[in-house]
C-alpha angles and dihedrals in degrees: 000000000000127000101238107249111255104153151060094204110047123027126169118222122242114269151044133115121303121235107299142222091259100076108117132229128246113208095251089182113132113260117247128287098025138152125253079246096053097049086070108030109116094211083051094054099042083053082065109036088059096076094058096038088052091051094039094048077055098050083042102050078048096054091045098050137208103309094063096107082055098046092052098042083055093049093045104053085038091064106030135073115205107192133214110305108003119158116221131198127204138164138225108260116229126170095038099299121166096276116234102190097096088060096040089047091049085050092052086052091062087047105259122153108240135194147185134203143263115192120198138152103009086308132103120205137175115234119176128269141166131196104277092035114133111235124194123231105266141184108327089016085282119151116243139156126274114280091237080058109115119276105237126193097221114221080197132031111199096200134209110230137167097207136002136183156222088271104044104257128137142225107208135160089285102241082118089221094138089047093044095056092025081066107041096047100041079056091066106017154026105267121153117209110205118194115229108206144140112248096252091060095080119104131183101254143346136214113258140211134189102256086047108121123198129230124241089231152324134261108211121170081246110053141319123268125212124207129192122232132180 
């Protein structure tokens, strides 16, 4: 499957292997001593899905060693075209996440502008970075850029996660930054979210609520998955 085609500045080539049997399964039955409501409440279900995605990322950045950030950074680069400038955003992986940095090194070093994010206030936003940059502790510990750092408007978001599906859809903390922004800015412009996992993240399906926004596709350190959006 291709990624549609939604921007100038960053295009995937044709290819690659679909999503494969291999994706696990979360137990998505509803905890014990739950309302009929909550049996089938989406936000409910995900509250109880985090433990286990938490414990099987974990299984899963054990099973893929120590190379993975490697590995991704490689297929990434060896599937996607970023144009001229193209912005990109990561982010500073913290709790064991897929780490993005090799590939965003290896993207400084063509000379694209990158960027992280600081997220306050119920609002994500983009500010640059560079490798060698020094970040603050932000919200959930997690490392961003100063605040006086430059505000940038990513072309590609390359997003945490801690599982993703056949469909393209995410777990993540539950704060809905990524959605939020995701949202607001495919309303008014081309931007590309790319999943960062490690293969043994993927489950067969999610729940799945109406703010919930999909990725364009997923990094793995085994291959790169496609998913179609309208």
């Amino acid at each position: 499957m291709a990624v549609p085609s939604t921007s100038s500045s960053v295009m995937v080539r044709e290819g690659g292997p679909p999503p494969g049997d291999e994706a696990q399964s979360l137990d998505t039955g509803p905890p014990p001593q739950v309302t009929q409501h909550e049996m089938t409440d989406p936000a409910t279900l995900k509250k109880s899905l985090r433990t286990q995605a938490v414990a099987q990322r974990d299984r899963a950045a054990e099973a893929a060693g120590p190379r993975a950030a490697l590995m991704i950074a490689r297929r990434c680069l060896g599937d996607f075209v970023f144009m001229k400038g193209a912005i990109i955003a990561g982010y500073a992986a913290v709790h064991g996440e897929a780490d993005p940095f090799p590939l965003m090194a290896a993207l400084a070093s063509n000379g694209h502008a990158l960027c992280l994010p600081r997220a306050h206030g119920g609002v994500l936003t983009f500010h640059a970075w560079k490798p060698g940059d020094p970040m603050v502790v932000g919200r959930m510990n997690i490392p961003e850029p100063d605040a006086k750092a430059r505000e940038r408007r990513p072309d590609l978001l390359l997003v945490p996660l801690l599982a993703f599906d056949r469909l393209g859809y995410r777990l993540g903390y539950g704060g809905g930054y990524y959605d939020r922004y995701l949202r607001e800015h495919r309303s008014r412009r081309s931007v590309r979210a790319v999943g960062i996992a490690y293969a043994g993240q993927q489950v067969d399906s999610l729940p799945v609520e109406d703010f919930d926004e999909p990725l364009d596709a997923v990094v793995t350190e085994t291959q790169v998955i496609r998913f179609e959006r309208d």
